[in-house]
N, C-alpha and C positions, 0 to 999 in steps of 0.2 A: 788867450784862453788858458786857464790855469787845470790843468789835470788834478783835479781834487775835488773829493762829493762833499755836497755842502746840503746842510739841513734849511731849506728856506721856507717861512710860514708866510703861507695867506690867508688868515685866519676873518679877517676884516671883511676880507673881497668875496671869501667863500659865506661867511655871513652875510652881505647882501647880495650875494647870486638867489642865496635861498628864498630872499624876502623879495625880490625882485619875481621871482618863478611864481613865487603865491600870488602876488600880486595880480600877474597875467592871469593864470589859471580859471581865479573867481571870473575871470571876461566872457568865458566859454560858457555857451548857453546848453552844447549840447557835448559830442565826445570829447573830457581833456584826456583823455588817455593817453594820443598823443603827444601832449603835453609833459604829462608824466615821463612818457617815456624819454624825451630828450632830456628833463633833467638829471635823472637817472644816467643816462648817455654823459652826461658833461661831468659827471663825477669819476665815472669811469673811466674816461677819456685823461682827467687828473690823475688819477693813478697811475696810469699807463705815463703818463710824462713824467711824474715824478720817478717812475723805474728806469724810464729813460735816460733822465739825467744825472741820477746819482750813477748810475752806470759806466757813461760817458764821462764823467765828470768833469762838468762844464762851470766855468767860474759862477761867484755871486750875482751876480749881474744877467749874466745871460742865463741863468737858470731860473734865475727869479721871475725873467721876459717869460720863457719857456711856461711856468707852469701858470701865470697870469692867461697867458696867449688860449693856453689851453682851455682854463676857466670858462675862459670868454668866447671860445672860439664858435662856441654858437646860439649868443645871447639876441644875433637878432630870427633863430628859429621861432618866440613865441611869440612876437608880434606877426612873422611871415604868415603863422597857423590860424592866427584869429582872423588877419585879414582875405587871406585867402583860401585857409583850407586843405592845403600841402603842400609838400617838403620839396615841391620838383622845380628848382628856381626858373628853369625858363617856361613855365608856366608864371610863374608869382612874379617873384624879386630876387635877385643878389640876396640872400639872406650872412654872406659876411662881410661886405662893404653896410646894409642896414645892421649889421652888428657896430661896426665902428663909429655910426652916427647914435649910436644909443650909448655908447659909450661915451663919447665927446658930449652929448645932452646929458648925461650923467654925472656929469665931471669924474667920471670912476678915476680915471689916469692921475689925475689932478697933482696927489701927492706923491708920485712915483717922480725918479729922475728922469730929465727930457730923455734921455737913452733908453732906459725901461720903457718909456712912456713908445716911442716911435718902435722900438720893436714889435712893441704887445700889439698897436693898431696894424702894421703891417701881416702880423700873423693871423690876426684874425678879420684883417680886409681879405688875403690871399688864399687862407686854409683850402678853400675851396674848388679855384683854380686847377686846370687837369694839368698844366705846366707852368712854372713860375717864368716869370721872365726872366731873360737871356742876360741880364746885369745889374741883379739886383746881389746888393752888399750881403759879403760871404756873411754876418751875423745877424742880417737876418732874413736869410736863406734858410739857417740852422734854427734860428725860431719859428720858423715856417714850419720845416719839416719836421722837428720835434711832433707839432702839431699831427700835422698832415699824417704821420707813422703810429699818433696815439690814439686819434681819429679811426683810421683805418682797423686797427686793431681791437676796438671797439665795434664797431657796424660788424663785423666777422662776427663779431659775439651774438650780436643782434638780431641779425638776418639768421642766424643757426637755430636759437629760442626760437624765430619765430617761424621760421620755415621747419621746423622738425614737431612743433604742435603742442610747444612746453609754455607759450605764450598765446596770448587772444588774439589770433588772427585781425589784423587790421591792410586795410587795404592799401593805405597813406604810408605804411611802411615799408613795404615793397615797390612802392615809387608807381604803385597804378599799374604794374607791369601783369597780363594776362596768364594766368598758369595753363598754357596751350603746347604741349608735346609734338604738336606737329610743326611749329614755328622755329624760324630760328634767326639771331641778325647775323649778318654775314662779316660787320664788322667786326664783332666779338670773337666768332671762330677766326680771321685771318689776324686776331691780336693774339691769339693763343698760336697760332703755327708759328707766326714772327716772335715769338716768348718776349711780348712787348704788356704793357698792361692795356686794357680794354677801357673804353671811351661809355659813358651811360648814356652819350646821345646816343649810340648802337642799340641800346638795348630793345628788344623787339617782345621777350617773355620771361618768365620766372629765372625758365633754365639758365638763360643768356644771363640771368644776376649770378646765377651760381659759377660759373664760370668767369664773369667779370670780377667777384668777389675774390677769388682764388689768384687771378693774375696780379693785383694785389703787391704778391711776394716781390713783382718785378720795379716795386716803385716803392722799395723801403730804403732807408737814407744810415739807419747805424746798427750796428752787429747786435744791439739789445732789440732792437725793432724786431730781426730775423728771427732771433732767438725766441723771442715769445708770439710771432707767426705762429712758427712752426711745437711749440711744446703746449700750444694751447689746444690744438687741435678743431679748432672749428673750420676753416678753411678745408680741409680734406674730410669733415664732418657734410658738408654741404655740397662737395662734388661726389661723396659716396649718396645722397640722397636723390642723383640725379639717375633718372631712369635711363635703362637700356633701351634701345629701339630711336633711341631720338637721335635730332641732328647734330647731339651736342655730344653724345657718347665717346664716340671715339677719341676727342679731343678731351673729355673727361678723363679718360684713361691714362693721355700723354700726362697731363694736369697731377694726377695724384702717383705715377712714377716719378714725377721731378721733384715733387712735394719731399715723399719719402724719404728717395738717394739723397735729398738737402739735409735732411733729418738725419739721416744715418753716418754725417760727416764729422 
């Protein structure tokens, strides 16, 4: 890896994501909303890599995997949504191992080098995964989590719009989870006392996203990730939105002192 930011175009591939999204869209008999919204989400999520990597500056090659991975990384959400309806894979499907089989049917990869090519499909078989496995090749690990950190930093964005009432409430984006104050997982508060990130099979209600969303911070991978965690502000946007009286308060509170002193570093 060569320490030098490099300008990489994927002019082609972002051209047919867009035609590919249309495509899907017209399928939808009734809400594509959510449709919209992920591809909006995948554009986003390209920025966010492309900041990432000129940052980092990560050679030709791996930066090229990187912002492919990203493109892609959640091209099989719009067949997931026609077929079933939401985002919550163990309800549905794998929607990024069904990314890589649309890919492979695509022949999207085709004209990329075999290296490009085995990166891109690993990032976006993996992106999803709550831990990567224990020996998978350090490059594309870092294709992974390029991903994975530009991802995350997106959904922050997301979940903020739409949990603060600047977006059209939809229920499919909040993962189904009940807006119930009296509730709480228990997995999510002992992932916040262990200052570990939170699991979404825990998630039990709203609160528990806003607190899973924020842990977040504990499972970013390069010093650009942290950096725009924390200068974006949605993450402590969303823990200040969580009321007092609940089960989730108090550790709300740990949550946005650790937030800050990060910030103020």
């Amino acid at each position: 890896m060569n320490n030098i930011n490099v300008s990489v175009s994927i002019t082609s591939h972002e051209q047919w994501f867009a035609s590919y999204v249309a495509k899907e869209r017209v399928k939808e008999e009734g809400d594509a909303s959510p449709i919209d919204l992920k591809r909006e989400h995948t554009m986003s999520v390209l920025d966010n890599a492309r900041r990432i990597v000129e940052n980092e500056g990560f050679c030709a090659s791996l930066s090229r995997a990187c912002l492919l991975a990203a493109l892609y990384h959640d091209v099989g959400r719009f067949e997931q949504y026609l077929r079933f309806h939401t985002f919550r894979d163990k309800e549905s499907c794998n929607h990024g191992q069904l990314g890589v089989r649309i890919l492979k049917k695509e022949g999207r990869l085709a004209e990329e080098s075999p290296l490009v090519r085995k990166l891109v499909q690993t990032g976006v078989g993996l992106h999803n995964r709550f831990t990567l496995p224990a020996h998978i090749p350090a490059d594309a690990a870092l294709v992974t989590n390029v991903v994975r950190d530009a991802d995350k930093l997106d959904i922050l964005r997301v979940m903020h719009e739409h949990l603060n009432g600047s977006s059209v409430y939809n229920p499919t984006v909040i993962l189904q989870q009940p807006d119930d104050a009296t509730i709480a997982g228990e997995g999510i508060l002992a992932a916040v006392r262990e200052r570990r990130v939170a699991a979404y099979t825990d998630l039990r209600c709203v609160n528990d996203l806003r607190l899973l969303l924020a842990t977040w911070f504990y499972d970013l991978h390069f010093t650009s990730s942290h950096r725009m965690f924390l200068k974006n502000g949605h993450a402590l946007a969303l823990l200040r939105g969580l009321p007092d009286g609940t089960p989730q308060a108090p550790l709300r509170d740990v949550l946005i002192q650790e937030l800050t002193l990060a910030d103020d570093l």
